[in-house]
C-alpha positions in Angstrom: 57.7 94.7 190.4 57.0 93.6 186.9 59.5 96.3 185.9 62.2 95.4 187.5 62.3 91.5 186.8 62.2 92.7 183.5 65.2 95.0 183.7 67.0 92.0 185.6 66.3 89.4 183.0 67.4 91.4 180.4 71.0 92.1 182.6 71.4 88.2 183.0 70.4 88.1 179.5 73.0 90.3 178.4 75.6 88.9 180.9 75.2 85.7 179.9 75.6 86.9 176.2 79.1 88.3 176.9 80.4 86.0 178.8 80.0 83.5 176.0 81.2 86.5 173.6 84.6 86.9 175.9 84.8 83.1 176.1 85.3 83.1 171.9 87.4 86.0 172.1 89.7 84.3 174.9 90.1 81.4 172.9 90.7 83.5 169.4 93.0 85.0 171.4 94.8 81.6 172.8 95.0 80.8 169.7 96.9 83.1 168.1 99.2 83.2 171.0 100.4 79.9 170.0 101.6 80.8 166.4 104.8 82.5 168.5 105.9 78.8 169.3 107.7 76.7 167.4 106.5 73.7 166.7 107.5 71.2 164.1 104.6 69.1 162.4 105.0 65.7 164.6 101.7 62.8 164.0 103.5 60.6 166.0 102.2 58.8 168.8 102.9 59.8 172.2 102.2 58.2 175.8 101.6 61.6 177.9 100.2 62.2 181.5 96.1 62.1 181.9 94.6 64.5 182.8 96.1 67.8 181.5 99.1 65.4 179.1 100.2 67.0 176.3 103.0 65.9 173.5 106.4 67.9 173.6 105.8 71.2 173.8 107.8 71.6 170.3 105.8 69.3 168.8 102.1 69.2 167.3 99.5 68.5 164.7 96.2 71.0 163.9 94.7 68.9 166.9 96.9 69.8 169.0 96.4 73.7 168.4 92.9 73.3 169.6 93.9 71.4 172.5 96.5 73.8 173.3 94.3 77.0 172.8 91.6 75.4 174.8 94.0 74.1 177.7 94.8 78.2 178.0 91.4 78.4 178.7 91.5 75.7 181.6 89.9 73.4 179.6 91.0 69.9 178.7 89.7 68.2 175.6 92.2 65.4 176.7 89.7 64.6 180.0 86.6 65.7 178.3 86.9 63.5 174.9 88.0 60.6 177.2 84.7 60.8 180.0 82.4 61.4 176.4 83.8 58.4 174.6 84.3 56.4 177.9 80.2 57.0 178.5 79.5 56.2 175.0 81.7 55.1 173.3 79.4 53.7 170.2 78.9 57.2 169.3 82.4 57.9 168.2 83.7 56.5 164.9 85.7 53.2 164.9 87.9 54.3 162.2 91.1 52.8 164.1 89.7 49.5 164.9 90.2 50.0 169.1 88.0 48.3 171.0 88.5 50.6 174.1 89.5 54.6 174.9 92.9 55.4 174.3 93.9 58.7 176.0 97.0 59.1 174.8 95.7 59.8 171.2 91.6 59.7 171.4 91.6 63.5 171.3 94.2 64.0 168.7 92.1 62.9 166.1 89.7 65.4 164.1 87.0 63.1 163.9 86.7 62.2 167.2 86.8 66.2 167.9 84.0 66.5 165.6 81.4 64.0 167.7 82.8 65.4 170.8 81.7 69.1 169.7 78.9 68.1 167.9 77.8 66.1 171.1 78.5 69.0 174.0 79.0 72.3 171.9 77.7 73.7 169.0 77.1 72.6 165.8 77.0 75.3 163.4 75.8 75.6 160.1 78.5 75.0 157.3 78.2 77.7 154.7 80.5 79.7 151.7 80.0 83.7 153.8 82.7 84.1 155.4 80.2 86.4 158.2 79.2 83.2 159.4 82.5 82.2 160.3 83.8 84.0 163.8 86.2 84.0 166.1 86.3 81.2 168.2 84.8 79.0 166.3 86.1 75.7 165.4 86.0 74.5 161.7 87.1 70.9 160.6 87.9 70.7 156.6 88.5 67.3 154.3 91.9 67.4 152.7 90.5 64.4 150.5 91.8 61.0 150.8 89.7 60.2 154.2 92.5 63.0 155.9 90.7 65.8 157.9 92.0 68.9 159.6 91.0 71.5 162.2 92.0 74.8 163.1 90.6 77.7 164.7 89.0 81.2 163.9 91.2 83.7 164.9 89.9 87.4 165.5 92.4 88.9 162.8 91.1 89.2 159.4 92.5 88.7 156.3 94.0 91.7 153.8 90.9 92.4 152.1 88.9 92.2 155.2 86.4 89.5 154.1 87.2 87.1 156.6 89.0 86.1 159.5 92.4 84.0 159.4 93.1 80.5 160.9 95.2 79.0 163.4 96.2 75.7 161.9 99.1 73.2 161.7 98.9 71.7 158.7 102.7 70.6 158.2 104.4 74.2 159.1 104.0 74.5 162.5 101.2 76.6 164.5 100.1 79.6 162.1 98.0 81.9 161.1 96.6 81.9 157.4 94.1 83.2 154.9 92.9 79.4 154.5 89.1 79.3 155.4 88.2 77.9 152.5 91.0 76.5 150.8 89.8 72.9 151.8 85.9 71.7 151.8 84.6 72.3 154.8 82.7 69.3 156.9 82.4 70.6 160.3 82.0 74.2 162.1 81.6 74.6 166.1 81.7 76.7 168.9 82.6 75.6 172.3 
């Protein structure tokens, strides 16, 4: 008998393990799937339905690729940031001065992503080997001058096979680039 909870706790084990696996691929995957869109670099502020509200669908910042990859995977950061920061919202920074949520632009903004994932996902540990960096995860950089950015890890590596590429908007639309660590890096998920 001893056997065979064994053998079944190492098949949940194992389950378990790849559906987490398949979940980072899926969302690799997602993201990379959005690089075929065009979408011109737009911070503006939009009103936009809640739940599941998105800006123009020819529109976007690196936020909004993570939202968007996400969203393929039936998840929406939109609904989740908002119930997180709604709950508790002293936890979040108050870099904007609000004095309430705001789901029209809450989870639009990197560092509000970054609590949010540090709060319910993952925090990984932020290194310079690229083998820590995999698909699926989420890494959040410091362009200097208190701007931040976000992209995700795609599943396609770069030319010399050291690393994987990015999914980012960081002015050009939704692409794919060699740009892991062009920027210092303050922030690496999974979710």
């Amino acid at each position: 008998m001893k056997g065979i909870f064994f053998c079944i706790l190492v098949f949940v084990s194992l389950s378990c393990f790849s559906q987490s696996e398949t979940k980072a691929q899926q969302l690799a995957t997602a993201a990379i799937t959005l690089t075929a869109q065009q979408v011109t670099y737009d911070p503006s502020y939009f009103s936009m339905d809640y739940p599941n509200g998105d800006v123009p669908a020819n529109k976007g910042v690196c936020t909004d690729v993570v939202i968007r990859a996400y969203r393929d995977l039936e998840v929406d950061l939109q609904e989740l940031v908002h119930q997180d920061m709604k709950a508790h919202f002293d936890k979040y920074p108050n870099l904007w001065g609000l004095k309430s949520t705001d789901t029209n632009i809450d989870h639009r903004r990197v560092p509000n992503l970054m609590v949010f994932l540090k709060r319910k996902g993952t925090e990984k540990p932020i290194s310079d080997h690229p083998k820590d960096y995999l698909p699926g995860d989420i890494v959040c950089w410091s362009l200097g001058g208190g701007k931040t950015h976000i992209g995700v890890v795609s599943d396609e590596k770069t030319t010399d096979l050291k690393r994987y590429k990015i999914v980012h908007n960081i002015g050009a639309g939704q692409v794919l680039e060699d740009v892991l660590f062009d920027y210092k890096i303050i922030g690496h998920y999974v979710y």
